[in-house]
C-alpha positions, 0 to 999 in steps of 0.5 A: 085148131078151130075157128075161135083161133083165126083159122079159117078167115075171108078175104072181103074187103076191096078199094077202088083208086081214082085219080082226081085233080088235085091227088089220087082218092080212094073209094071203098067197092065193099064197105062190109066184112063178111062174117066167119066161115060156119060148120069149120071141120079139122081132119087130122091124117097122119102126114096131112090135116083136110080143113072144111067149111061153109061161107057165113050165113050173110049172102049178100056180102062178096067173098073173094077168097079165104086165107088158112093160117097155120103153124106148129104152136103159132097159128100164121107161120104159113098161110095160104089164100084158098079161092072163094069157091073152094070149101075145103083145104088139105095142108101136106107133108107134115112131119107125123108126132106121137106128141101133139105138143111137139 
Protein backbone atom coordinates (compact mmCIF):
# COMPACT_ATOMS: atom_id res chain seq x y z
CA UNK A 1 0.00 0.00 0.00
CA UNK A 2 1.55 3.24 -0.84
CA UNK A 3 0.28 6.57 -2.08
CA UNK A 4 0.86 5.60 -5.97
CA UNK A 5 -2.39 3.27 -5.45
CA UNK A 6 -4.78 5.81 -4.27
CA UNK A 7 -4.63 5.22 -0.70
CA UNK A 8 -4.72 8.00 0.89
CA UNK A 9 -6.72 10.78 -0.93
CA UNK A 10 -8.49 14.52 -0.38
CA UNK A 11 -11.66 15.12 -0.18
CA UNK A 12 -11.71 19.00 -1.85
CA UNK A 13 -14.02 19.94 -4.04
CA UNK A 14 -17.53 21.60 -3.12
CA UNK A 15 -20.59 23.15 -4.95
CA UNK A 16 -22.94 25.77 -3.78
CA UNK A 17 -26.67 25.52 -5.43
CA UNK A 18 -28.80 28.57 -5.90
CA UNK A 19 -31.91 28.83 -6.90
CA UNK A 20 -32.66 31.33 -9.84
CA UNK A 21 -35.67 32.20 -11.79
CA UNK A 22 -35.82 29.98 -14.41
CA UNK A 23 -34.11 26.44 -12.38
CA UNK A 24 -31.77 25.84 -10.11
CA UNK A 25 -27.73 26.67 -10.78
CA UNK A 26 -24.78 25.63 -9.70
CA UNK A 27 -21.67 27.32 -8.52
CA UNK A 28 -18.25 25.62 -7.81
CA UNK A 29 -17.01 27.13 -3.82
CA UNK A 30 -13.45 25.64 -4.73
CA UNK A 31 -12.51 25.52 -8.38
CA UNK A 32 -9.08 23.46 -7.52
CA UNK A 33 -8.09 19.82 -6.19
CA UNK A 34 -5.68 19.68 -3.61
CA UNK A 35 -2.60 17.75 -4.55
CA UNK A 36 -1.66 14.44 -2.69
CA UNK A 37 -1.02 13.92 1.02
CA UNK A 38 3.40 13.88 1.14
CA UNK A 39 5.59 11.64 3.44
CA UNK A 40 2.62 8.73 3.25
CA UNK A 41 3.64 6.09 6.17
CA UNK A 42 2.22 2.34 6.30
CA UNK A 43 2.69 0.42 9.82
CA UNK A 44 1.77 -3.14 9.34
CA UNK A 45 1.14 -4.57 13.25
CA UNK A 46 -0.08 -7.94 13.39
CA UNK A 47 -4.08 -7.44 13.42
CA UNK A 48 -3.96 -3.92 12.66
CA UNK A 49 -1.90 -1.28 9.90
CA UNK A 50 -1.38 2.76 11.39
CA UNK A 51 -1.46 5.04 8.19
CA UNK A 52 0.27 8.38 8.38
CA UNK A 53 0.48 11.45 6.39
CA UNK A 54 1.16 15.06 5.91
CA UNK A 55 -1.26 17.50 3.69
CA UNK A 56 0.40 18.63 0.38
CA UNK A 57 2.35 21.22 0.04
CA UNK A 58 -0.20 23.62 -1.51
CA UNK A 59 -1.49 25.79 1.49
CA UNK A 60 -3.84 27.75 -0.20
CA UNK A 61 -6.32 24.89 -1.21
CA UNK A 62 -9.31 23.91 1.56
CA UNK A 63 -8.95 20.47 2.50
CA UNK A 64 -12.23 18.96 4.16
CA UNK A 65 -11.14 15.53 4.82
CA UNK A 66 -9.50 12.41 3.19
CA UNK A 67 -10.71 9.21 2.28
CA UNK A 68 -8.59 5.81 3.02
CA UNK A 69 -9.38 3.02 0.78
CA UNK A 70 -8.47 -0.32 1.41
CA UNK A 71 -9.12 -4.19 0.91
CA UNK A 72 -7.53 -7.60 0.71
CA UNK A 73 -6.10 -7.23 -3.21
CA UNK A 74 -8.62 -4.35 -4.01
CA UNK A 75 -7.41 -1.18 -2.68
CA UNK A 76 -11.55 0.29 -2.08
CA UNK A 77 -13.45 -2.44 -0.87
CA UNK A 78 -13.89 -0.34 2.54
CA UNK A 79 -13.41 3.24 2.77
CA UNK A 80 -13.23 5.60 5.48
CA UNK A 81 -13.58 9.48 5.46
CA UNK A 82 -10.65 10.58 7.86
CA UNK A 83 -11.62 14.61 9.13
CA UNK A 84 -9.12 17.03 7.92
CA UNK A 85 -7.37 17.80 10.74
CA UNK A 86 -6.50 14.32 11.43
CA UNK A 87 -2.60 12.85 10.15
CA UNK A 88 -3.08 9.39 11.00
CA UNK A 89 -5.38 6.63 10.32
CA UNK A 90 -5.47 2.78 12.39
CA UNK A 91 -7.41 0.03 10.20
CA UNK A 92 -8.30 -2.79 12.86
CA UNK A 93 -9.33 -6.21 13.37
CA UNK A 94 -7.50 -7.58 10.62
CA UNK A 95 -7.33 -11.15 9.99
CA UNK A 96 -3.09 -11.74 10.92
CA UNK A 97 -1.57 -14.11 7.57
CA UNK A 98 1.62 -15.60 7.35
CA UNK A 99 1.13 -14.96 3.68
CA UNK A 100 0.68 -11.14 2.37
CA UNK A 101 -0.73 -12.60 -0.86
CA UNK A 102 -3.69 -13.98 1.07
Amino acid sequence: MHSGDGMVQQLGSSSVFQQMPGGWRVHNAETRVPGKPTSLRVRPLTTSIVVSWTPPTEQDIMIRGYVLGYGVGIPDVFRQIVPARRRYYAVKSLRESVNPAE
